[in-house]
N, C-alpha and C positions, 0 to 999 in steps of 0.2 A: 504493500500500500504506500509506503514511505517513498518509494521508488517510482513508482506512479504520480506521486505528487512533485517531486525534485524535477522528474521528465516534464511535465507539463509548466513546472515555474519554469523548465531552459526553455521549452517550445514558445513558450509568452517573451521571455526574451529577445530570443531569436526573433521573433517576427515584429517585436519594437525597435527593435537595432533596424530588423529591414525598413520597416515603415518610416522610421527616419532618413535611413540613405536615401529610401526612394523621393518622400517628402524633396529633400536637397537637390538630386540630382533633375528632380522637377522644377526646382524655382527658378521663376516666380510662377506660381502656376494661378495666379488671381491679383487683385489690385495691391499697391502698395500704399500706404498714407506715407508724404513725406513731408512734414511739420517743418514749419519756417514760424521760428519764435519770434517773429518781428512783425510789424505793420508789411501790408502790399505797398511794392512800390520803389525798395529801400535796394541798395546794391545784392543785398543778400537774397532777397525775395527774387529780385532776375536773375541771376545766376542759379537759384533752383528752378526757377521753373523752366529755363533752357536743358538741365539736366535732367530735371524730369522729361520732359517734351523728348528726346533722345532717349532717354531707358526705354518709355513708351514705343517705340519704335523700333525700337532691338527687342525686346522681350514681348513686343505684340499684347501686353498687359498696361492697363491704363493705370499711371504714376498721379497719385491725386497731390498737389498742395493744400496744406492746410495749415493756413496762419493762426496761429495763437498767441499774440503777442502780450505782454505785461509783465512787470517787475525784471526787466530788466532782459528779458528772455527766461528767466527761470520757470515761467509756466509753461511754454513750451517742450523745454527741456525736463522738465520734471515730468511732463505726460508722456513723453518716450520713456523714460530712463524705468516706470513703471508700467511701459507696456508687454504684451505678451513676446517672447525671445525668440522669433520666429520669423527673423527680417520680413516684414511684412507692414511695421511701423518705423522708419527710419527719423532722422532728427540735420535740419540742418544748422551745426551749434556754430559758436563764436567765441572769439575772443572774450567775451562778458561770460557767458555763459560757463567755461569751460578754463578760463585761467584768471578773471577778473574778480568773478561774482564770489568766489568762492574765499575770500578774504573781506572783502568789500560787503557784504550779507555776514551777519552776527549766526543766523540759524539760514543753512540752503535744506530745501527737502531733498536732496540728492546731492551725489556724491563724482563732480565730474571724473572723477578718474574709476572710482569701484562700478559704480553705477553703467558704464557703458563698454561697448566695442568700438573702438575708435576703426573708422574705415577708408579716410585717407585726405589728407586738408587738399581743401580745392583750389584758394590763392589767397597773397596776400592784398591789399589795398591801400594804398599809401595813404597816409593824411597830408597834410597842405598848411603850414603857419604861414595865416593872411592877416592882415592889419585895415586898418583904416587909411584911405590913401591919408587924409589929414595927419596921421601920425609919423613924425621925420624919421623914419625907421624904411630901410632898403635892405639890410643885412642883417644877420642872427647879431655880429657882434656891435650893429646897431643902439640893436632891442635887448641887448644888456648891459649895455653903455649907459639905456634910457633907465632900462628896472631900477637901474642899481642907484642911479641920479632923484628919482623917484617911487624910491619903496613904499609896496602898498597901491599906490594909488595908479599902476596900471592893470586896467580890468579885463579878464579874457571870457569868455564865454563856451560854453560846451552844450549837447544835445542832454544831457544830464548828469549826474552825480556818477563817479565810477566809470563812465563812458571813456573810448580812447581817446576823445579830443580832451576830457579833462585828465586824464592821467597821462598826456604828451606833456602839457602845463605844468604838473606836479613833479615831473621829471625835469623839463627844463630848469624851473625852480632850483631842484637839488642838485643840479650838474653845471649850472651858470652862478651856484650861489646868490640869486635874487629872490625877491617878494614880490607876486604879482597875486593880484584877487581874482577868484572863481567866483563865475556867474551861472549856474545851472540854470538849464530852461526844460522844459516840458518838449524836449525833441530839437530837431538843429533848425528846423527851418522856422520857427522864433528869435533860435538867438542867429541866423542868420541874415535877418530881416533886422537887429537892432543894431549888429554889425555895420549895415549897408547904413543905416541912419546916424551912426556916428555917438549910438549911446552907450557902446562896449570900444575899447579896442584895436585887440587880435583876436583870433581865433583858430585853432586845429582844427580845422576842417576835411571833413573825407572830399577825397581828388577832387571823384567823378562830379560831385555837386557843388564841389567849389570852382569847377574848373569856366562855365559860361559867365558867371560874375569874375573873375580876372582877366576873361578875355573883354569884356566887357568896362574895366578897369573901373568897376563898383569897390574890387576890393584889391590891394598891392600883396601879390608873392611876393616870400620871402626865401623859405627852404622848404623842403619834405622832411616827411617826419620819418622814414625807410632810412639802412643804408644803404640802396641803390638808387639813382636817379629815375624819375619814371621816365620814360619814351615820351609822353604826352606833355611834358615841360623838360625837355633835354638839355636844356640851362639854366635852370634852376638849381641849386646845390642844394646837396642834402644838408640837414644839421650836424651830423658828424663831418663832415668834411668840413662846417664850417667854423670847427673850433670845440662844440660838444663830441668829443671821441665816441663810437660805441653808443652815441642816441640813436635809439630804433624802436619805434610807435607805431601799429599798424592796425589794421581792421581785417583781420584772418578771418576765412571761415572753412568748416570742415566736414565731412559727414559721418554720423555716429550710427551703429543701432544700440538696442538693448543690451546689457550683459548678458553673457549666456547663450547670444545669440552664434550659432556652429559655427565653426572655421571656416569651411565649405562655400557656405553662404557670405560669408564676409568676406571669401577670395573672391568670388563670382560678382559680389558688388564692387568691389577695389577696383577689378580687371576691366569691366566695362566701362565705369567712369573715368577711370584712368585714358581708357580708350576716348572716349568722347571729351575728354580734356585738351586731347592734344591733336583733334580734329581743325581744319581750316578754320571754320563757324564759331567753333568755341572759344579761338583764340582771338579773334575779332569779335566777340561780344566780349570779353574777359578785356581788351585792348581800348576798349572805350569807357573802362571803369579807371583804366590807367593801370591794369592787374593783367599777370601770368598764370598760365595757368602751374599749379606744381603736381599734386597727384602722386603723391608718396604711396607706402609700405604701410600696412596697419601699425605694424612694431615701430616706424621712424613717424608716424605721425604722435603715440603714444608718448614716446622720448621729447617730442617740440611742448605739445602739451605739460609734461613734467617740467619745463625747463622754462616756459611759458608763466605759468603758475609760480616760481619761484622767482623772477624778475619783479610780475607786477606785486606779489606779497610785499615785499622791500618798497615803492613805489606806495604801497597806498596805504604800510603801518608808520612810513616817515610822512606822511601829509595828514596822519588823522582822519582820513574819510570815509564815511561810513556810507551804509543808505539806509539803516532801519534802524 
C-alpha cells in the first residue's frame, strides 16, 4: 500500500514538472499585462508601449499597458512584485522605483531587489541642467561661482521630492560644495512652466522634454547630467567633464517580473527585447528621447540595480529627504 502511494506522489510529480516545462516552452501562450507605474504620456510610458506593440507581434499575443501610477511608482510596482510568478504580469520599473524609492520611503510595501526578476534595463535618459536665460550663468562653473556668491537663495525646481531632477540638485550641492533651494512641484511640467516665467531658476530636466524649450531659447543649456554626451546636444558638456568628476544622474528604466518567476521564461523575455532593442525603429524612437538603447543580462542588470541603490542611498541620507 505504502508503495502505491510513494508511486502515485512520483507520478503527480512527474507530471507537474511536465506541466511546467510544457506551460514554458508554451509562453506566452495568452495576454500579458505590462504595468507602467507612471502617468500616459511620460518617456517611460512610450518606450513600453513601443515594446509592447513588438512583443505583440513576435509572440502573436496581445501585450496590454497598464498604467498605475502614484507614490512615486511604488503602486505600480508593488502590484507586480505581488502578482502571480508566471510572466504573465510584467512591470516597467525605474530608477524611483527600484534604487530611489527604497531609501527615500520610510516603509516601501516591496522589496526592489527580493521582490523581483530583474529582466534587462532598456536605456538610460539623460537629464539637462537649464536655467533661466535671465540668470548670468552659461557654465557649471558659472553656476557655482553664483551658489557659492549667493547661498541659499538660488532656487531649483524638480517634478517632485526624490525624483532624478531633485537628487541631480542634491548631488551637485555635495560635489560643488554649494547651497541651493528645492522646489518640488506636483510633476515637471508645473515647475516647468514656473521655470519659463522666471519664478524658479534652474532646473534638471529630462532631455527629451527639455529639449523644444532650449531650442526654443525659453530656457539656456548648461550640461547633462550623464557621463556621456547625448547625440541630440553634441556640444553640450556633461557635468563631469565640466569640473564635477564622476556626476552621473539619469532616468533609467528597466523591465522586471515577479520573483519566482522561471529562468526559462525570463531568458525568452530578455532575448526578444533584447532583440527588439537593437532593431532600426527602436533605436530611432529611443534617439528622440536623446536615449540608447542597452538591453543587458538579467545577472548584469541585477548588479547596476545593487550599485544603483547604493549611490542614491549616500545622495539622499546626506540631503535629508524624505517623502512620507
Amino acid at each position: 500500500m505504502r508503495k502505491c502511494i510513494e508511486r502515485a506522489a512520483l507520478a503527480a510529480l512527474f507530471a507537474l514538472a511536465a506541466g511546467a516545462a510544457a506551460a514554458q516552452a508554451n509562453y506566452p501562450a495568452k495576454a500579458i499585462r505590462y504595468v507602467v507605474p507612471f502617468p500616459a504620456g511620460g518617456p517611460l510610458d512610450i518606450v513600453a508601449r513601443a515594446i509592447g506593440q513588438e512583443l505583440t507581434k513576435a509572440w502573436n499575443q496581445p501585450v496590454i499597458i497598464d498604467n498605475r501610477p502614484g507614490a512615486g511608482g511604488n503602486i505600480g510596482a508593488d502590484l507586480v512584485a505581488k502578482a502571480p510568478a508566471d510572466g504573465y504580469t510584467i512591470l516597467m520599473g525605474a530608477v524611483s522605483t527600484h534604487a530611489i524609492n527604497v531609501t527615500l520611503y520610510s516603509k516601501l510595501p516591496y522589496d526592489p531587489i527580493r521582490d523581483f526578476a530583474p529582466v534587462t534595463l532598456i536605456t538610460s535618459v539623460p537629464n539637462v541642467l537649464v536655467v533661466h536665460p535671465s540668470l548670468p550663468v552659461k557654465t557649471v562653473k558659472d553656476l557655482i561661482a553664483l551658489a557659492k556668491a549667493r547661498p541659499g537663495q538660488l532656487n531649483y525646481a524638480s517634478g517632485s521630492t526624490g525624483s532624478a531632477g531633485h537628487l541631480a540638485g542634491e548631488l551637485f550641492d555635495s560635489m560643488a560644495g554649494v547651497q541651493m533651494t528645492h522646489i518640488p512641484y506636483k510633476g515637471a511640467a508645473p515647475a516647468v512652466i514656473d521655470l519659463i516665467a522666471g519664478h524658479v531658476s534652474l532646473m534638471f530636466d529630462n532631455l527629451s522634454s527639455a529639449l523644444p524649450n532650449i531650442k526654443a531659447a525659453r530656457v539656456r543649456a548648461v550640461a547633462v547630467t550623464t557621463l556621456k554626451r547625448s547625440p541630440l546636444l553634441a556640444d553640450l558638456p556633461t557635468i563631469s567633464e565640466s569640473g564635477l568628476r564622476g556626476f552621473d544622474v539619469s532616468t533609467w528604466f528597466g523591465i522586471f517580473a515577479p520573483a519566482g518567476t522561471q529562468p526559462d521564461i525570463v531568458v525568452k523575455l530578455n532575448t526578444e527585447i533584447v532583440r527588439i532593442l537593437h532593431t532600426g525603429e527602436m533605436r530611432e524612437r529611443l534617439a528622440t528621447l536623446g536615449a540608447e538603447p542597452v538591453g543587458n543580462k538579467p545577472d548584469e542588470f541585477a548588479a547596476f540595480i545593487r550599485t544603483e541603490i547604493q549611490k542614491y542611498a549616500k545622495v539622499i541620507k546626506a540631503s535629508g529627504a524624505k517623502a512620507d
